[in-house]
C-alpha positions as a LaTeX table, in Angstrom:
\begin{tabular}{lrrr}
\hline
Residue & $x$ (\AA) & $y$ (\AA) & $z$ (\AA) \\
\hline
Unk1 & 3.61 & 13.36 & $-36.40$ \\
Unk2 & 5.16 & 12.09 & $-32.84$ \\
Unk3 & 2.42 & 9.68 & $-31.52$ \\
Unk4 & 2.88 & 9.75 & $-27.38$ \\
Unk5 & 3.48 & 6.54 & $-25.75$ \\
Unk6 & 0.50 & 4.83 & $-23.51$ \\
Unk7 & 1.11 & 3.99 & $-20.67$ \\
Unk8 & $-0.71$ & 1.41 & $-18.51$ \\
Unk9 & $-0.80$ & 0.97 & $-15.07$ \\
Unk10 & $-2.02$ & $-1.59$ & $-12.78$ \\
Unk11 & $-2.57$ & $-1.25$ & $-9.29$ \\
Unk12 & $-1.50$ & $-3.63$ & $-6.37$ \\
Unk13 & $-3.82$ & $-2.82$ & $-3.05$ \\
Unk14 & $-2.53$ & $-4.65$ & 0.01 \\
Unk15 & $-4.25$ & $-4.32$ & 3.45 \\
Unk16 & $-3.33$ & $-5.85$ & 6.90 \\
Unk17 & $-5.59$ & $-6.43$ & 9.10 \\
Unk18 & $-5.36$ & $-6.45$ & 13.07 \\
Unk19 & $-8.26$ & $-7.57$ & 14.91 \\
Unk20 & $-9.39$ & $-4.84$ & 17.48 \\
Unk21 & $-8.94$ & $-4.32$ & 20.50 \\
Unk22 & $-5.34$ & $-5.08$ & 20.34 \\
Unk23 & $-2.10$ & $-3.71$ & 22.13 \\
Unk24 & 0.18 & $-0.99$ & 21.47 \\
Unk25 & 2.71 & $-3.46$ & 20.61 \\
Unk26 & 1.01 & $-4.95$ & 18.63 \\
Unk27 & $-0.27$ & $-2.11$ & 16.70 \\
Unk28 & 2.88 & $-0.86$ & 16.74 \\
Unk29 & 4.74 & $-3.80$ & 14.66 \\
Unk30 & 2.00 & $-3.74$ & 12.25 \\
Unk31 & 3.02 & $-0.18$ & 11.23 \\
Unk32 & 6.56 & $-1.63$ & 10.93 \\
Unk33 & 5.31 & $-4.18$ & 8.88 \\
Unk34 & 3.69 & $-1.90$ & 6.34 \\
Unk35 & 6.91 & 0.58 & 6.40 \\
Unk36 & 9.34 & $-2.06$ & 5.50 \\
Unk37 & 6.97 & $-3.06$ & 2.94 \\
Unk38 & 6.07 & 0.10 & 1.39 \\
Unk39 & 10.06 & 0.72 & 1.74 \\
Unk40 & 10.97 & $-2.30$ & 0.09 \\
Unk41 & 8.73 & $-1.06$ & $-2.88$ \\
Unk42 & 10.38 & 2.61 & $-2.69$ \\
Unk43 & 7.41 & 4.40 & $-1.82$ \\
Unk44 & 6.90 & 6.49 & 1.38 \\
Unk45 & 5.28 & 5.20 & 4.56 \\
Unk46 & 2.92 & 8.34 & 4.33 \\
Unk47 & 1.02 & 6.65 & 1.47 \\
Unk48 & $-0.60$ & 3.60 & 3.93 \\
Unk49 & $-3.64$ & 4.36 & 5.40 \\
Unk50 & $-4.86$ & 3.17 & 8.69 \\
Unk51 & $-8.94$ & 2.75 & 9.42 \\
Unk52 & $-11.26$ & 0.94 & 11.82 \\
Unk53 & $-13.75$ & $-1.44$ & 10.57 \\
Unk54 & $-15.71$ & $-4.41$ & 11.64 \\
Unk55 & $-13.58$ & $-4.72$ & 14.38 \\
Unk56 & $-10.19$ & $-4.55$ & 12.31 \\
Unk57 & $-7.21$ & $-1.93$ & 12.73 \\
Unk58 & $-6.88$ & $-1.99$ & 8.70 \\
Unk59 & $-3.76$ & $-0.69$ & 7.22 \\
Unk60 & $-4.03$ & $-0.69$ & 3.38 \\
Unk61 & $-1.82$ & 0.94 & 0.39 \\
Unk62 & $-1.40$ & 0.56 & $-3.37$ \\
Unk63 & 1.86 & 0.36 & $-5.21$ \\
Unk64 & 0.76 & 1.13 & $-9.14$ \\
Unk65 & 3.07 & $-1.34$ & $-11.47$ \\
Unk66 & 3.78 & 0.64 & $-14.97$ \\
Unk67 & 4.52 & $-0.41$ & $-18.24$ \\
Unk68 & 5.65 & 1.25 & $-21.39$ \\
Unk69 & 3.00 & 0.08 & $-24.31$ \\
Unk70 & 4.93 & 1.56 & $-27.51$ \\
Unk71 & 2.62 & 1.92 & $-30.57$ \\
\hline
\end{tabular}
């Protein structure tokens, strides 16, 4: 009987936050910040997501960190 591997995977969320109201500019280099990062970690750009709250500009992902637990 093959027994499947588990595997386990633990999530890294990040988030930026830019306090509101703030420029183009500057909204606009914390969008580059979060692509290089999320490039840097191989993952697309379209993964980040961007929200309002308590007076932030928030821009948040998760890059999931996997490991092979053989039984």
């Amino acid at each position: 009987m093959i027994v499947p591997h588990r595997r386990t995977v633990h999530v890294t969320r990040t988030e930026h936050a830019l306090p509101l109201p703030a420029s183009l500019l500057d909204v606009a280099h914390l969008v580059e910040i979060v692509r290089d990062e999320l490039d840097r970690a191989d993952r697309s750009a379209t993964e980040a997501e961007l929200r309002a709250a308590d007076g932030d500009l928030i821009a948040s992902y998760e890059i999931p960190r996997a490991s092979m637990v053989k039984r």
